[in-house]
VOGU-3710 file (C-alpha; in Angstrom, 3 decimals, decimal comma):
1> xxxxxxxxxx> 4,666/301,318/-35,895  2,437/298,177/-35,260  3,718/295,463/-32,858  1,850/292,538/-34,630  2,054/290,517/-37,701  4,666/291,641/-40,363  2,418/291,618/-43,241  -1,837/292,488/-42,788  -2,872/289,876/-45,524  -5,513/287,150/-44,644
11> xxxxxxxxxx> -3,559/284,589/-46,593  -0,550/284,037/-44,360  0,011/280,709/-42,879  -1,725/279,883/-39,435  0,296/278,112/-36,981  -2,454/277,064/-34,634  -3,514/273,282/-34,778  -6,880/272,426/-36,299  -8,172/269,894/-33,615  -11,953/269,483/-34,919
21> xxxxxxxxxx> -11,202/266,315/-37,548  -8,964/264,731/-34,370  -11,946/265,144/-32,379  -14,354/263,491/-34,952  -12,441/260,818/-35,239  -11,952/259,966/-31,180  -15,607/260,358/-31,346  -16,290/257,826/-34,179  -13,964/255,696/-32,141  -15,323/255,885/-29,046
31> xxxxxxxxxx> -18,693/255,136/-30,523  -17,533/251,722/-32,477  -15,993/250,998/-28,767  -19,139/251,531/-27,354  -20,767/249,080/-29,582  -17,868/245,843/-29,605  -16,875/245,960/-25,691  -20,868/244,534/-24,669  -20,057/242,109/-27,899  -17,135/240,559/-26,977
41> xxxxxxxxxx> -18,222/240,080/-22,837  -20,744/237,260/-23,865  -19,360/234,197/-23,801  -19,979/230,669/-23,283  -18,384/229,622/-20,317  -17,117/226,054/-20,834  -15,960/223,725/-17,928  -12,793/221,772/-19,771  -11,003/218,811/-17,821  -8,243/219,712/-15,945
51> xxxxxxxxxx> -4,800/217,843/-16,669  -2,453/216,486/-14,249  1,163/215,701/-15,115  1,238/212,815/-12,315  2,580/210,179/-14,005  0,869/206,144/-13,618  2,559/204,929/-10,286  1,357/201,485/-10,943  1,765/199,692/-14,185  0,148/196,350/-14,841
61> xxxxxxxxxx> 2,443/193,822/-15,408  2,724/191,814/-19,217  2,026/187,977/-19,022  3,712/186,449/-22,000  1,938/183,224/-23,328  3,554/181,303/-25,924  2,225/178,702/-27,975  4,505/176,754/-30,180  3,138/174,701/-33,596  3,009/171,476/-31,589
71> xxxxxxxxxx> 0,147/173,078/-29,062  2,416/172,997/-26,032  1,725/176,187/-23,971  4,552/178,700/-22,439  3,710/180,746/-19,126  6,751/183,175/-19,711  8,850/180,721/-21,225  7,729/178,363/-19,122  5,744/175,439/-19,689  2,825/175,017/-18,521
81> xxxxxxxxxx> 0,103/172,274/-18,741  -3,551/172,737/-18,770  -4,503/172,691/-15,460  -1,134/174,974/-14,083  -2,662/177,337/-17,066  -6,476/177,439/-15,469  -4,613/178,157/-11,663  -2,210/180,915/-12,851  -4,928/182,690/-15,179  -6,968/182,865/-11,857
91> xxxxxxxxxx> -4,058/184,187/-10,026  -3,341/186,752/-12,215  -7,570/187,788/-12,583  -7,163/188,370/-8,844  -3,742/191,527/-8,776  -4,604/194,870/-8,835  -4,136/196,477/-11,584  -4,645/193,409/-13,391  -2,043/192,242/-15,549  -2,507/191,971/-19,682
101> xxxxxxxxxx> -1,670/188,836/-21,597  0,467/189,029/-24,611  -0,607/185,700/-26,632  2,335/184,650/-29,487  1,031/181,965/-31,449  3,872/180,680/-33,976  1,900/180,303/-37,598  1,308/176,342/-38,031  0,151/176,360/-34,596  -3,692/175,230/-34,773
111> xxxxxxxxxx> -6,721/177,858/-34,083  -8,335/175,421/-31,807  -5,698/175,455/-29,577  -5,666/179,673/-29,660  -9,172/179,193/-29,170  -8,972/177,109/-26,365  -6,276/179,127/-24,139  -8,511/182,554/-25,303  -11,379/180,757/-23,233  -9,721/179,888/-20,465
121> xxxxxxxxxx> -8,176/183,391/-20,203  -11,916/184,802/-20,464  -13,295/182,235/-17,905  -10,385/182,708/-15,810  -11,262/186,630/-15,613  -8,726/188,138/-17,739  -10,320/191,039/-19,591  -6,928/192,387/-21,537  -5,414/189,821/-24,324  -3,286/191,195/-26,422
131> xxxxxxxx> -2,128/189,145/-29,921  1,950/189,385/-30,824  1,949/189,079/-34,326  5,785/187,632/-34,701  7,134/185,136/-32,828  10,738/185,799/-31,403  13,180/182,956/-32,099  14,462/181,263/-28,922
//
């Protein structure tokens, strides 16, 4: 008696692994590897801004200039006549950071006298006027 297979037919089932089509395809992989890896390494190296979470330690202060239908000018809700205007503008030209000017004009107040405290601002050296559309009742 043989000590082999139980049956001599060439049909029977083979256990062994057929690697040859896993091999083929590590190859074809390896290849298309080959190919991308060089790809992908060029670049365009970009030099972006860096951001810094420190937040403003100084904050310019708001000037609040009134200016009620009779023409008569507020410094904070203070008067203020002409010439005080002219002295404090050039005061307030002169801080660091410089301060902006909120200008609230009440609607029946007349443009020339907008006009004429926007000039003085501008010759006193203010560069940031900002216009408050509604006045708030007092």
């Amino acid at each position: 008696m043989a000590m082999g297979s139980l049956s001599d037919a060439d049909d029977d089932f083979n256990p062994e692994i057929n690697t040859t089509p896993l091999v083929d395809v590590m190859l074809v992989l390896l290849i298309i590897f080959i190919i991308t890896i060089p790809v992908m390494n060029h670049s365009v190296n970009i030099d972006l801004p860096r951001a810094t979470n420190r937040p403003d330690l100084l904050k310019p202060e708001n000037i609040n200039l009134d200016i009620d239908a009779q023409g008569s000018v507020y410094w904070n809700s203070a008067p203020v006549t002409a010439d005080q205007l002219q002295v404090r503008i050039a005061a307030a030209a002169q801080k660091t950071p410089q301060p902006e000017l909120h200008l609230r004009a009440e609607r029946t107040t007349q443009y020339e006298k907008v006009a004429q405290v926007m000039a003085a601002a501008q010759s006193g050296g203010l560069g940031k006027i900002g216009f408050v559309t509604e006045p708030q009742p007092k």
